[in-house]
Kinemage of the C-alpha trace (Angstrom):
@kinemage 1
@onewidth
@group {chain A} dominant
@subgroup {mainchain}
@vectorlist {calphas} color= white
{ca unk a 1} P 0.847 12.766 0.898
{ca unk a 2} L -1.980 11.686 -1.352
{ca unk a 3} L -5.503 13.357 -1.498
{ca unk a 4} L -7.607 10.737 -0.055
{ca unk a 5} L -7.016 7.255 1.960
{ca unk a 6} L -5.688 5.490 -1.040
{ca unk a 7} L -3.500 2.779 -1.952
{ca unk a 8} L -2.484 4.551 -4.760
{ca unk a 9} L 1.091 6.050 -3.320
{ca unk a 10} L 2.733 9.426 -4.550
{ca unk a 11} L 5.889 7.448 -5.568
{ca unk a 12} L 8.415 10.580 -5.641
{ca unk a 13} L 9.687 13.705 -7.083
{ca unk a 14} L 11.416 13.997 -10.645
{ca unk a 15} L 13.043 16.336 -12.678
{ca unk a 16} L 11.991 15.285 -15.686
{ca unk a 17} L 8.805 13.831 -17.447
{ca unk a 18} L 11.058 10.492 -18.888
{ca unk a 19} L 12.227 9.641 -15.335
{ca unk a 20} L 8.882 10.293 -14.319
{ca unk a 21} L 7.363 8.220 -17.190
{ca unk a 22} L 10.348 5.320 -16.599
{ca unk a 23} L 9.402 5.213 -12.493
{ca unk a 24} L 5.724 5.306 -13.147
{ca unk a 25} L 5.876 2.167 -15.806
{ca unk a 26} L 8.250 0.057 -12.990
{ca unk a 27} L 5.444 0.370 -10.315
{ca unk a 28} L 2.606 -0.693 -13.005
{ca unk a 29} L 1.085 2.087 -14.361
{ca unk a 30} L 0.499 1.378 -17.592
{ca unk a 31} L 0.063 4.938 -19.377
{ca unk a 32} L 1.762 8.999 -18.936
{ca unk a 33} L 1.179 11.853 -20.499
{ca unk a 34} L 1.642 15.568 -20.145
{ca unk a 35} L -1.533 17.570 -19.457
{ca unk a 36} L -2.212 20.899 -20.028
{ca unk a 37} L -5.102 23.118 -18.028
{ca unk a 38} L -5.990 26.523 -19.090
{ca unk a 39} L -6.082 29.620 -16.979
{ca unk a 40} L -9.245 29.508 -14.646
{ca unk a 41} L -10.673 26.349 -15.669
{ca unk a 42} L -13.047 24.665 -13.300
{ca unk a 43} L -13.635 21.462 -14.007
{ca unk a 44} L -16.702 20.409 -11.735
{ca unk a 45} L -16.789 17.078 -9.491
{ca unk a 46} L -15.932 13.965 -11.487
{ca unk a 47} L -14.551 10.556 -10.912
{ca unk a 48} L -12.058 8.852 -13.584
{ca unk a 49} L -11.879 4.868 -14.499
{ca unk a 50} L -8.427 4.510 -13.355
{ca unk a 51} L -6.125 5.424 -10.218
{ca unk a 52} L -3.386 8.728 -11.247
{ca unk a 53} L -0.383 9.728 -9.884
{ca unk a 54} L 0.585 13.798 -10.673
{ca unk a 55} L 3.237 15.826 -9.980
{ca unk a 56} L 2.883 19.619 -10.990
{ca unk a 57} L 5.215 20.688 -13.628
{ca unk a 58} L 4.283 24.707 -13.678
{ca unk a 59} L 1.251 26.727 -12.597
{ca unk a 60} L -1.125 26.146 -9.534
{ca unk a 61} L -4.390 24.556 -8.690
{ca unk a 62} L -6.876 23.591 -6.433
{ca unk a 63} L -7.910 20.236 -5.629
{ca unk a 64} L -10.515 19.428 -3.688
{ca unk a 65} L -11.271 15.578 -2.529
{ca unk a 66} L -14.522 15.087 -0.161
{ca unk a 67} L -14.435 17.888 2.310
{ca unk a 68} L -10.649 18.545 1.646
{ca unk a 69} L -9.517 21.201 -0.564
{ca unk a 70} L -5.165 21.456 -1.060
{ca unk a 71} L -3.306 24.278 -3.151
{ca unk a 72} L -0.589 22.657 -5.414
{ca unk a 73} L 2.257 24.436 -7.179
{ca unk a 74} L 4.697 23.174 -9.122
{ca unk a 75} L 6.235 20.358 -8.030
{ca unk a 76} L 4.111 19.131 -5.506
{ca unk a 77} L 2.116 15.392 -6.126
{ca unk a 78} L -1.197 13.663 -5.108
{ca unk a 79} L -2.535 10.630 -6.264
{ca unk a 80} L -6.367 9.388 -6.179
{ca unk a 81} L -7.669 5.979 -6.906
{ca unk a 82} L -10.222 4.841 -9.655
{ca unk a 83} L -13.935 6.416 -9.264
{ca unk a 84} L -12.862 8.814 -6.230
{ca unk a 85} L -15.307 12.187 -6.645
{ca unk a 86} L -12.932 15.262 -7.207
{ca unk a 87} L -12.649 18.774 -8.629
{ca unk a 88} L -10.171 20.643 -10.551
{ca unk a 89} L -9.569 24.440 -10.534
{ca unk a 90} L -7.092 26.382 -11.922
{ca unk a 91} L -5.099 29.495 -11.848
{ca unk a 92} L -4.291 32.331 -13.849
{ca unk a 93} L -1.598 30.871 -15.455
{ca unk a 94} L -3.152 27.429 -15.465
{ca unk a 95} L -1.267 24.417 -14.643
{ca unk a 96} L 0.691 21.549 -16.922
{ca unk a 97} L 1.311 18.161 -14.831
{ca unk a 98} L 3.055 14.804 -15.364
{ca unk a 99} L -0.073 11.875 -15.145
{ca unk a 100} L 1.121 8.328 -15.119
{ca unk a 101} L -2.783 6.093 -15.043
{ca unk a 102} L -3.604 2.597 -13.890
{ca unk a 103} L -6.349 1.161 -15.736
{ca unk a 104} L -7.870 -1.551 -14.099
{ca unk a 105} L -6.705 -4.917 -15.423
{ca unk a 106} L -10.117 -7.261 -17.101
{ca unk a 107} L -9.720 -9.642 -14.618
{ca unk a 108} L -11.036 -7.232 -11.748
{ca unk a 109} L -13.744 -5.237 -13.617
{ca unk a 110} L -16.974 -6.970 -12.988
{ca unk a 111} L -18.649 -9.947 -14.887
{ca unk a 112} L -20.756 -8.496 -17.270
{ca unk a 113} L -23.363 -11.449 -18.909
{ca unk a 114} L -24.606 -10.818 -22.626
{ca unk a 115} L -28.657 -10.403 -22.339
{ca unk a 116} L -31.059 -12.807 -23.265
């Protein structure tokens, strides 16, 4: 299930961050890392410069895409493209997740010209 109409895809579950790190890089994600979110932080609507996939390693959050708000423990997933508004908030434990990010490739960011 992913957070928003997206082609971005959960892609599975894992038991561990290397098989989740080894699956992510054979479907073109080109970075993972281990995040860790401290009890009760909030952290406001933003937008990130690349598409995610998550899984939940430990603790619980909210995330809340648009009018759509879903409660996600430990090993539950979502994935969001590039630029889509979201918030983060987090429990009283706080919450550590697997990320695997796409960054765009140069070829489809825009043209940008040097000025005159």
């Amino acid at each position: 299930m992913t957070a928003s109409p997206s082609p971005v895809e959960p892609f599975g579950h894992f038991d561990t961050f290397e098989s989740f790190s080894t699956q992510a890089q054979a479907r073109g994600f080109d970075a993972t890392l281990v995040r860790e979110w401290a009890p009760g932080t909030d952290t406001g609507l933003h937008t990130h410069p690349f598409a995610v996939q998550v899984q939940v390693a430990r603790g619980e959050f909210s995330l809340e895409v648009g009018e759509t708000t879903r409660h996600l423990r430990a090993g539950d997933t979502f994935a969001l493209d590039a630029e889509v508004p979201h918030a983060e908030r987090y429990g009283a434990q706080g919450a550590t997740f697997w990320v695997a990010r796409r960054h765009p490739s140069p070829a489809s960011l825009p043209n940008q010209q040097a000025a005159s």
